[in-house]
DRENPA-3360 file (N, C-alpha, C; in nm, 2 decimals, always signed):
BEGIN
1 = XXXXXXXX = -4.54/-7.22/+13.14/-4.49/-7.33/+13.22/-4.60/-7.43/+13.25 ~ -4.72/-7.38/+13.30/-4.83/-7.48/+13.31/-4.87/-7.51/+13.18 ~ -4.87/-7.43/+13.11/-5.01/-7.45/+12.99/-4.96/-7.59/+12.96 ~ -4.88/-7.68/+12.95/-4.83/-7.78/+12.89/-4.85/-7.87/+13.00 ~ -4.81/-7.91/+13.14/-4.84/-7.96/+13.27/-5.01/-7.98/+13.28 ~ -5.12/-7.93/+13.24/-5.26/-7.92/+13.26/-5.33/-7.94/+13.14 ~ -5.26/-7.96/+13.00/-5.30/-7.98/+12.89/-5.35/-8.11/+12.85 ~ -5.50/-8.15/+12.83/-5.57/-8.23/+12.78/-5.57/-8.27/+12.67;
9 = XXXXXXXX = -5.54/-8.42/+12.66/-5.47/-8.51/+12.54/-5.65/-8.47/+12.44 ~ -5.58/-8.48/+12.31/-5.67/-8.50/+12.24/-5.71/-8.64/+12.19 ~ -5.84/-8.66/+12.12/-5.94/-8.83/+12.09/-5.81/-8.84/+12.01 ~ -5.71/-8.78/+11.95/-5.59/-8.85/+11.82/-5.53/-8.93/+11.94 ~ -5.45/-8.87/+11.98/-5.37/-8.89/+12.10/-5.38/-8.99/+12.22 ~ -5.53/-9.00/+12.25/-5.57/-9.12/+12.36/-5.57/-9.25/+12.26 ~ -5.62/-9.21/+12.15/-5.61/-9.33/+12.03/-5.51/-9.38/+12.02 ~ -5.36/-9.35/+12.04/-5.28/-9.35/+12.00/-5.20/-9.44/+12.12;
17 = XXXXXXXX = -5.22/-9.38/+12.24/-5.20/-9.44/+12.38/-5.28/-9.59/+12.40 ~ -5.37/-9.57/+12.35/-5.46/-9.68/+12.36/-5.39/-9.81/+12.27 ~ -5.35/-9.78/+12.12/-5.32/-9.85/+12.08/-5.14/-9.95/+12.13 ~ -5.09/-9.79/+12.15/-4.96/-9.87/+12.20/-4.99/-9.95/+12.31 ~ -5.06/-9.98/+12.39/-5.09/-10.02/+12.51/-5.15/-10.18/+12.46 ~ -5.22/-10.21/+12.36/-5.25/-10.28/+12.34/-5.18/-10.38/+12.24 ~ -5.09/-10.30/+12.17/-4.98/-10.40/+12.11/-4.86/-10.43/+12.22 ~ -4.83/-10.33/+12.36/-4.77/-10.35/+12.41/-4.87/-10.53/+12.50;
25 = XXXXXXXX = -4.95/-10.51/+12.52/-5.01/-10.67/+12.59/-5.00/-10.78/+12.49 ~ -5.01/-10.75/+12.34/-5.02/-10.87/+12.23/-4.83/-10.92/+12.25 ~ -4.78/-10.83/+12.27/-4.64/-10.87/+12.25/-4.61/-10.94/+12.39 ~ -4.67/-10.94/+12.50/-4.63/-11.02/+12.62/-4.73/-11.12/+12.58 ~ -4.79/-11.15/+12.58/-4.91/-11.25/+12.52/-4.85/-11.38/+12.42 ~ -4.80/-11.28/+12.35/-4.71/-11.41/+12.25/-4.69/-11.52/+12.27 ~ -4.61/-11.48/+12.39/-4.49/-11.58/+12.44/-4.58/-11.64/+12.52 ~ -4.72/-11.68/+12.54/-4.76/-11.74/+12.64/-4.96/-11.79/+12.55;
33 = XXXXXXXX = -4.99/-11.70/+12.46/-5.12/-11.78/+12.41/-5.11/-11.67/+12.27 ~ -5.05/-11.76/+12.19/-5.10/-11.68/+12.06/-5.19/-11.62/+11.99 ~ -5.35/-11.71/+12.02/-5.45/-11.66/+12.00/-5.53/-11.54/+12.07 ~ -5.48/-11.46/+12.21/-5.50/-11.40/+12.22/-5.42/-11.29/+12.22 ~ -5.32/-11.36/+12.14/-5.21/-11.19/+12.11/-5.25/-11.17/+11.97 ~ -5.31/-11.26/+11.89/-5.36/-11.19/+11.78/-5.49/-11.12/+11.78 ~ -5.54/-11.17/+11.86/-5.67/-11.06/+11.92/-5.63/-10.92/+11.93 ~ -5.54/-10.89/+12.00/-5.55/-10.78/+12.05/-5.42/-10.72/+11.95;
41 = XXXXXXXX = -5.39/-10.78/+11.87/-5.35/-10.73/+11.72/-5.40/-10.66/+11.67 ~ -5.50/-10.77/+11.64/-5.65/-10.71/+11.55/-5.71/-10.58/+11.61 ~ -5.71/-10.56/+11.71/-5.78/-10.45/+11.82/-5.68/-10.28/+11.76 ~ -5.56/-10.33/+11.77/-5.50/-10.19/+11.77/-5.48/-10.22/+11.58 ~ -5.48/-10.27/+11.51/-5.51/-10.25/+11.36/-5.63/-10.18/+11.35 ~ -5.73/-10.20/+11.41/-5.87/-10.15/+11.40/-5.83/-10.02/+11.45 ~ -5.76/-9.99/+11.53/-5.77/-9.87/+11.63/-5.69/-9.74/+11.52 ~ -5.60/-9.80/+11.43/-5.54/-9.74/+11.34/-5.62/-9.68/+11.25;
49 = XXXXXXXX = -5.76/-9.72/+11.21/-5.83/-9.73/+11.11/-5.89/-9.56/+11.15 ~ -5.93/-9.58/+11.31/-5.99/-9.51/+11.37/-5.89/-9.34/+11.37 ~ -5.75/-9.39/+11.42/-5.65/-9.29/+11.46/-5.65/-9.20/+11.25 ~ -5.70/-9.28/+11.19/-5.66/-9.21/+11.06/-5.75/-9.17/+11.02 ~ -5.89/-9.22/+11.06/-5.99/-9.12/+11.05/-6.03/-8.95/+11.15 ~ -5.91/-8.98/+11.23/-5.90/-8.88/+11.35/-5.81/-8.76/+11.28 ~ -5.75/-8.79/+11.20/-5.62/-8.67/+11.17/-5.68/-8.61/+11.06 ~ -5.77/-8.72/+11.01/-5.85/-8.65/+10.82/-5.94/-8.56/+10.90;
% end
């Protein structure tokens, strides 16, 4: 019942959080300064690069 409640995310996983968080800002961003929603585009494309060197 705890083991799952106390269980520490793994580097895949925070990578993964990280990234949706950061397309989740590029997509409010849009609608208000494009150039910095492609920034942080770019940020979680990179972060993919990272999340697939994490699973190899």
């Amino acid at each position: 019942m705890f083991g799952k409640l106390f269980k520490s995310k793994s580097p895949k996983e925070k990578l993964i959080e990280k990234r949706r968080n950061l397309l989740n800002e590029a997509f409010k961003l849009s609608t208000v300064n494009r150039t910095e929603s492609d920034k942080k585009q770019a940020e979680a494309d990179a972060l993919l690069d990272e999340i697939d060197k994490a699973a190899s």
